[in-house]
C-alpha positions as CSV (number, residue, x, y, z in Angstrom):
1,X,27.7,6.8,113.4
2,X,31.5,6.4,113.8
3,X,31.4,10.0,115.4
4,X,32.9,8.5,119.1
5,X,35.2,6.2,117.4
6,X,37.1,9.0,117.4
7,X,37.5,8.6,113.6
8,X,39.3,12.0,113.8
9,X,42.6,11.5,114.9
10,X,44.8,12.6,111.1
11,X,46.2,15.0,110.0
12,X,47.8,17.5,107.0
13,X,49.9,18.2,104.2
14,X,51.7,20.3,101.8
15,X,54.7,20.3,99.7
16,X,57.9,21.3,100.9
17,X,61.8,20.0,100.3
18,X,62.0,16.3,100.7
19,X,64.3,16.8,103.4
20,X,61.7,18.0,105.7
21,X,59.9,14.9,105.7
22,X,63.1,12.9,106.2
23,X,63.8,15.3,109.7
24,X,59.5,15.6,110.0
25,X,58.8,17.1,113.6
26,X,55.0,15.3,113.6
27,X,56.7,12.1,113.0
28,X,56.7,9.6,116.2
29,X,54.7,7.6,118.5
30,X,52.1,9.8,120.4
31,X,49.2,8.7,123.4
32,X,46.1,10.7,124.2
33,X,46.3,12.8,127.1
34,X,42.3,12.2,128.6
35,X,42.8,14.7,131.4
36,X,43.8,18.3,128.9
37,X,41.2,16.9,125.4
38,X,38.0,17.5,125.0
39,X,35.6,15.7,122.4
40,X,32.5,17.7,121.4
41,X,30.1,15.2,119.7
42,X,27.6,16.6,117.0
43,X,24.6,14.9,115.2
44,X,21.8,16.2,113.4
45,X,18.5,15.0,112.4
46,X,16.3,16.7,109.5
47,X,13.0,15.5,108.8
48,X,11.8,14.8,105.3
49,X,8.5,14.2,105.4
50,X,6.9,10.6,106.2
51,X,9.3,8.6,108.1
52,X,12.1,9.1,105.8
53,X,15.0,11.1,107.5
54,X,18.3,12.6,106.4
55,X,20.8,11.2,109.2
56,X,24.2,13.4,109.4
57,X,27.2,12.3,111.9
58,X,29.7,14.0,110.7
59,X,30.3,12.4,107.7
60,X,27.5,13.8,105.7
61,X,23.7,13.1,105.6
62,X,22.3,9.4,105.2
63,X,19.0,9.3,104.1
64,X,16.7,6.8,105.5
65,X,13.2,5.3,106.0
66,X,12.7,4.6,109.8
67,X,11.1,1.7,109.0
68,X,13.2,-1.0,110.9
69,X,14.6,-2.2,107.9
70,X,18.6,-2.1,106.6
71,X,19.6,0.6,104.4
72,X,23.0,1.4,102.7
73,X,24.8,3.9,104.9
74,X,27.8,6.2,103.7
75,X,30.4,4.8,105.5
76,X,32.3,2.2,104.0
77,X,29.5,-0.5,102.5
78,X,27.8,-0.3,106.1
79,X,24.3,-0.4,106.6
80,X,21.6,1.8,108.5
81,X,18.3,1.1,110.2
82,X,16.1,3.1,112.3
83,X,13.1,1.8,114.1
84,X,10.7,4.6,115.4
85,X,9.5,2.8,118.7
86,X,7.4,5.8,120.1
87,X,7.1,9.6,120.0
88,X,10.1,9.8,122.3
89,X,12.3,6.4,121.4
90,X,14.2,5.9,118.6
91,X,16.5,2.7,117.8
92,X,19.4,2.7,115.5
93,X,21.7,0.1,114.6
94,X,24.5,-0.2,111.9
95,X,25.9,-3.2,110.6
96,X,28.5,-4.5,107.9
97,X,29.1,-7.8,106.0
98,X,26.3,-9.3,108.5
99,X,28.0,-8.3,111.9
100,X,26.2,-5.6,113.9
101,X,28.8,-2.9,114.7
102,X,26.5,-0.3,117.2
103,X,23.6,-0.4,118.4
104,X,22.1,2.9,119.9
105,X,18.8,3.5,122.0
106,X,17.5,7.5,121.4
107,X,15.2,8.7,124.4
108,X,13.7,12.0,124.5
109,X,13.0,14.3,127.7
110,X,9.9,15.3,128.2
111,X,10.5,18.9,127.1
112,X,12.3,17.7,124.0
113,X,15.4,19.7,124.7
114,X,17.4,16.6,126.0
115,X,18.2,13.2,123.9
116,X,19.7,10.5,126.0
117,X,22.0,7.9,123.8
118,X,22.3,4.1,125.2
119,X,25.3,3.6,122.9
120,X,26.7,0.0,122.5
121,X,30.0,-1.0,120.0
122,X,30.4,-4.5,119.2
123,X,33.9,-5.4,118.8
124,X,34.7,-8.0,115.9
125,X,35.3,-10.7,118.5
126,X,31.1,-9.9,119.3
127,X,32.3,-8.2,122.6
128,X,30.5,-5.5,123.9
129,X,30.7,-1.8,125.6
130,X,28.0,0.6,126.2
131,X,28.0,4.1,127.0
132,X,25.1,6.0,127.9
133,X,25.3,9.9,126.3
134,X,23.6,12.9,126.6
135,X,22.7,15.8,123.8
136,X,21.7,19.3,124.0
137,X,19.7,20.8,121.6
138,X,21.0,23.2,119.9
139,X,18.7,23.7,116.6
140,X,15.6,24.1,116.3
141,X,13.1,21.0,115.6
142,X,10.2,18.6,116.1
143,X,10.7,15.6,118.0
144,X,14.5,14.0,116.8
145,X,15.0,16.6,113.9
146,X,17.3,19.5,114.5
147,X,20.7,19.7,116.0
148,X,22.1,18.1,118.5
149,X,25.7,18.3,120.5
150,X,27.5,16.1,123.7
151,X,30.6,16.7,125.8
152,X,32.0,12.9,125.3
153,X,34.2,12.1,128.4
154,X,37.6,10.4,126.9
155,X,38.9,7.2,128.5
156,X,40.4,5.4,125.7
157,X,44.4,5.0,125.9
158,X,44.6,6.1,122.3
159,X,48.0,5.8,121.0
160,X,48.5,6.8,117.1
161,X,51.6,6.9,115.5
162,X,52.7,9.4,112.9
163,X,55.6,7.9,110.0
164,X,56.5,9.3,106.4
165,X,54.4,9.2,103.8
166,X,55.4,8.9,99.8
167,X,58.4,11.8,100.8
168,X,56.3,14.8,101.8
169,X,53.4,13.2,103.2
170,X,52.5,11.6,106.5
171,X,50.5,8.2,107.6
172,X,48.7,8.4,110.6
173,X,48.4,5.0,111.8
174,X,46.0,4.0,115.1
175,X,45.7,0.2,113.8
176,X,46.3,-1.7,110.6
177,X,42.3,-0.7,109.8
178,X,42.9,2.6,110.8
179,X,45.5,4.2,108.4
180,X,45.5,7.7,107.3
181,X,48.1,8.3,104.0
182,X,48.0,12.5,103.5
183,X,49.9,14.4,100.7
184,X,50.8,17.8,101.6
185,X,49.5,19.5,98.7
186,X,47.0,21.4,99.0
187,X,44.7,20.2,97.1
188,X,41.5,17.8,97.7
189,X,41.8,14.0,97.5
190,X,38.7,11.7,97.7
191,X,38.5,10.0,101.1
192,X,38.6,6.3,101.5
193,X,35.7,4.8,103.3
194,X,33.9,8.2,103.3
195,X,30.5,9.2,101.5
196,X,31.1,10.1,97.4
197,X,32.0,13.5,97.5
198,X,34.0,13.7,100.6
199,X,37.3,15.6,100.0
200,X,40.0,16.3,101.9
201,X,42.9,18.8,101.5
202,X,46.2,20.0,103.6
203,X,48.9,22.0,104.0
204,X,51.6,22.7,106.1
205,X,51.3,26.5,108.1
206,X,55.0,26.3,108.9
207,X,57.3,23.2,110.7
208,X,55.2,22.9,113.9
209,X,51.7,23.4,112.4
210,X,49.0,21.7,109.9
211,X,45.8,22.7,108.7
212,X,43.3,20.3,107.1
213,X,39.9,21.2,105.2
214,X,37.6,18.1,104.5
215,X,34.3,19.0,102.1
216,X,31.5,17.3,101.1
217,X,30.4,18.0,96.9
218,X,32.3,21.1,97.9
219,X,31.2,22.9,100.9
220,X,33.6,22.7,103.8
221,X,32.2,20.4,106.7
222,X,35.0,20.9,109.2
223,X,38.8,22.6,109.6
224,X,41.1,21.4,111.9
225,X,44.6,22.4,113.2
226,X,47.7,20.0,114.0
227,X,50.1,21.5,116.2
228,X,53.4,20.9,118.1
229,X,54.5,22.3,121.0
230,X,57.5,24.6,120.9
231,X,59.9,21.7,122.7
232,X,57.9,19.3,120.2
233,X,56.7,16.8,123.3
234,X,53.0,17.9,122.6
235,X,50.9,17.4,119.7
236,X,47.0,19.0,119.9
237,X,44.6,18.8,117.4
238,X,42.1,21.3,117.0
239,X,38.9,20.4,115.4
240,X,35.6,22.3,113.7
241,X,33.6,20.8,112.5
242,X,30.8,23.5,110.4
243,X,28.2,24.7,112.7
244,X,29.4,23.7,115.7
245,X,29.7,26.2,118.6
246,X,33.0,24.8,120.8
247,X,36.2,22.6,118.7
248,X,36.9,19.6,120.0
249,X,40.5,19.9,121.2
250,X,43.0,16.3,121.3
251,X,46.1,16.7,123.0
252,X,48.7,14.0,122.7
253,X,52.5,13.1,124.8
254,X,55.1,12.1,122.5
255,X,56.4,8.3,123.6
């Protein structure tokens, strides 16, 4: 559930002279403009049978047992639990290495068409924010199972800084937990912190534009294109993620 962390914001590859990365255009500090981006959050919930569920994110599916209990999740030696407190009320929490990390409160409308989030994310100092979201359907399903996708209002000052990477890559760096190292290859590298399986390959379009595939075992679980303005003051990201219906589109000021 590190979908509104805004886990997204990386970025591309491919191989070209070693002069171009020394001259890169991407390369600079950048900030989130709030006002022109747009974050379409996506979750989906298929039923197993029982109480056990299959959990996907964004990341790839996490199979539980709503049982209240913790369960290894996908991300990064995290774990899961889900407590089914009624029909229409669902609680989720993730934690890792014995600190709680989110805490999230599913409420169903009475039609089943709506599903209110009371989302909290503890901070490592045990600090405390909460958001309160709200999903659309937009799959078919019983109860919490089926698809489900939010407009997330963006008020984070989100600043991430793009350097040179190993010649022809690029890092994209948001904090000193929140590094990503891409080779412009082409091909798929494993992703750190991300489920087994989880792939991710780039390549550069032309100077002022990236594309990036990530897969899960294989099958592509979401596109996305990085690209620069003409006067190279604008950076906007582009991002689909398989089966959604709008992108989610981050546009960023260079500083």
């Amino acid at each position: 559930m590190f979908k509104r962390a805004l886990q997204a914001l990386l970025v591309a590859s491919l191989a070209m002279a070693p002069v171009w990365a020394a001259a890169d255009a991407f390369v600079g500090d950048w900030k989130l403009d709030t006002a022109k981006s747009r974050f379409i959050d996506t979750m989906k919930v298929e039923s197993l049978g029982g109480n056990q569920y299959a959990l996907d994110f964004g990341g790839g599916p996490e199979k539980i047992v709503a049982d209240g209990t913790d369960q290894p999740g996908i991300y990064g030696g995290t774990l899961l639990a889900v407590t089914i407190e009624g029909p229409d009320r669902w609680k989720v929490v993730r934690k890792k290495d014995g600190r709680r990390l989110l805490t999230a409160t599913w409420k169903l409308s009475r039609d089943g068409d709506t599903l209110s989030d009371d989302y909290t994310q503890f901070a490592p100092d045990g600090s405390a924010s909460t958001t309160n979201y709200r999903y659309q359907r937009t799959a078919a399903g019983r109860g919490f199972a089926g698809a489900w996708e939010s407009a997330i209002p963006l008020d984070a000052a989100v600043v991430i800084q793009v350097r040179p990477y190993e010649g022809n890559g690029l890092s994209f760096i948001r904090s000193s937990q929140d590094t990503r190292n891409l080779e412009f290859d082409g091909k798929d590298h494993p992703v750190a912190g991300a489920a087994e399986g989880a792939t991710r390959s780039a390549r550069r379009v032309n100077e002022h534009a990236l594309e990036i595939t990530d897969k899960s075992n294989g099958k592509v679980t979401r596109t996305e294109r990085v690209e620069l303005s003409p006067d190279r003051g604008t950076l906007t990201r582009t991002v689909r993620p398989a089966g959604q219906r709008e992108p989610s589109v981050f546009v960023f000021e260079r500083q």
